[in-house]
C-alpha positions in Angstrom: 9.5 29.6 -40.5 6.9 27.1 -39.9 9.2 24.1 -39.6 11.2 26.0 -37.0 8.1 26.5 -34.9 6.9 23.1 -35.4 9.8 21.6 -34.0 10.2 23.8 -31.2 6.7 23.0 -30.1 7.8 19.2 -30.4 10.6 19.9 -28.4 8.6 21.8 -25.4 5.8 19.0 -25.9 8.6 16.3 -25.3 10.1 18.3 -22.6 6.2 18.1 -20.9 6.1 14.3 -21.3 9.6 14.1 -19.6 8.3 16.6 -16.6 5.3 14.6 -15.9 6.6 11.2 -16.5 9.0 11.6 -13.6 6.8 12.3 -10.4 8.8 12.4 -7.1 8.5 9.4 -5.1 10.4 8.5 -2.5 13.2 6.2 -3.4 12.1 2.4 -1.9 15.2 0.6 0.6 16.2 -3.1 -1.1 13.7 -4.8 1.2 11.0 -2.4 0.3 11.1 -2.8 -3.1 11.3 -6.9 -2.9 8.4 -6.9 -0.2 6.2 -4.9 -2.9 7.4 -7.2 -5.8 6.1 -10.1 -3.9 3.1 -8.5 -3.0 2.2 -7.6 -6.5 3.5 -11.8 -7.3 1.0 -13.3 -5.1 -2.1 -10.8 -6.4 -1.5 -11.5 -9.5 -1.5 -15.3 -8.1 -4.8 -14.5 -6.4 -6.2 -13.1 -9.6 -5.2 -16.1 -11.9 -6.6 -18.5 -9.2 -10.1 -16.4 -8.7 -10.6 -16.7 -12.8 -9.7 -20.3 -12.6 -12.7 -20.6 -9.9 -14.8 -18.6 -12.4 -14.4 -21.5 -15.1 -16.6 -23.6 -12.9 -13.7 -26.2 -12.6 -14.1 -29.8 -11.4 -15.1 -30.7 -7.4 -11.6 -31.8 -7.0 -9.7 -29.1 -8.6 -12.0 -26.5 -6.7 -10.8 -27.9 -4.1 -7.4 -27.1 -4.6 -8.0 -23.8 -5.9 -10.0 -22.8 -2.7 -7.0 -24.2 -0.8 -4.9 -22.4 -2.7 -6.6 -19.1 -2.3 -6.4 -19.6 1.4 -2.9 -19.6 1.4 -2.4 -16.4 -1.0 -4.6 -14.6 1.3 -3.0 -15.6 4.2 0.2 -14.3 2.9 -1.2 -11.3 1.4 -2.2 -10.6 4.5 0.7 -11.0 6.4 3.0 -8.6 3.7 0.8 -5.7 3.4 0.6 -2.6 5.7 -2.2 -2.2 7.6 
């Protein structure tokens, strides 16, 4: 009797996970969806460059790195809603 109440209790707790796993967004058009992939691309770009800053790296590879940065802001920027 136990084992039949266990597993019912997995079964609802399961059924739970499934409900809340699966919130209700609106589905995202083709060019949505790419236009937020790139966006999340270039922050994780942004990200990688801002910890390469943080190492303290050489004049002339800060230099590049601020450059860099410029540009992924710039683009940022231009991609995400205002």
């Amino acid at each position: 009797m136990a084992r039949g109440w266990e597993s019912k209790s997995v079964e609802e707790q399961q059924s739970e996970a499934a409900d809340k796993s699966n919130p209700s967004r609106p589905r995202m058009s083709p060019e949505q969806a790419a236009r937020s992939r790139e966006i999340e691309s270039l922050r994780l770009s942004r990200r990688r460059v801002l910890e390469q800053l943080a190492a303290n790296p050489a004049p002339r590879h800060l230099r590049v790195l601020q450059t860099g940065l410029a540009d992924l802001d710039e683009r940022l920027k231009r991609l995400e809603p205002k």
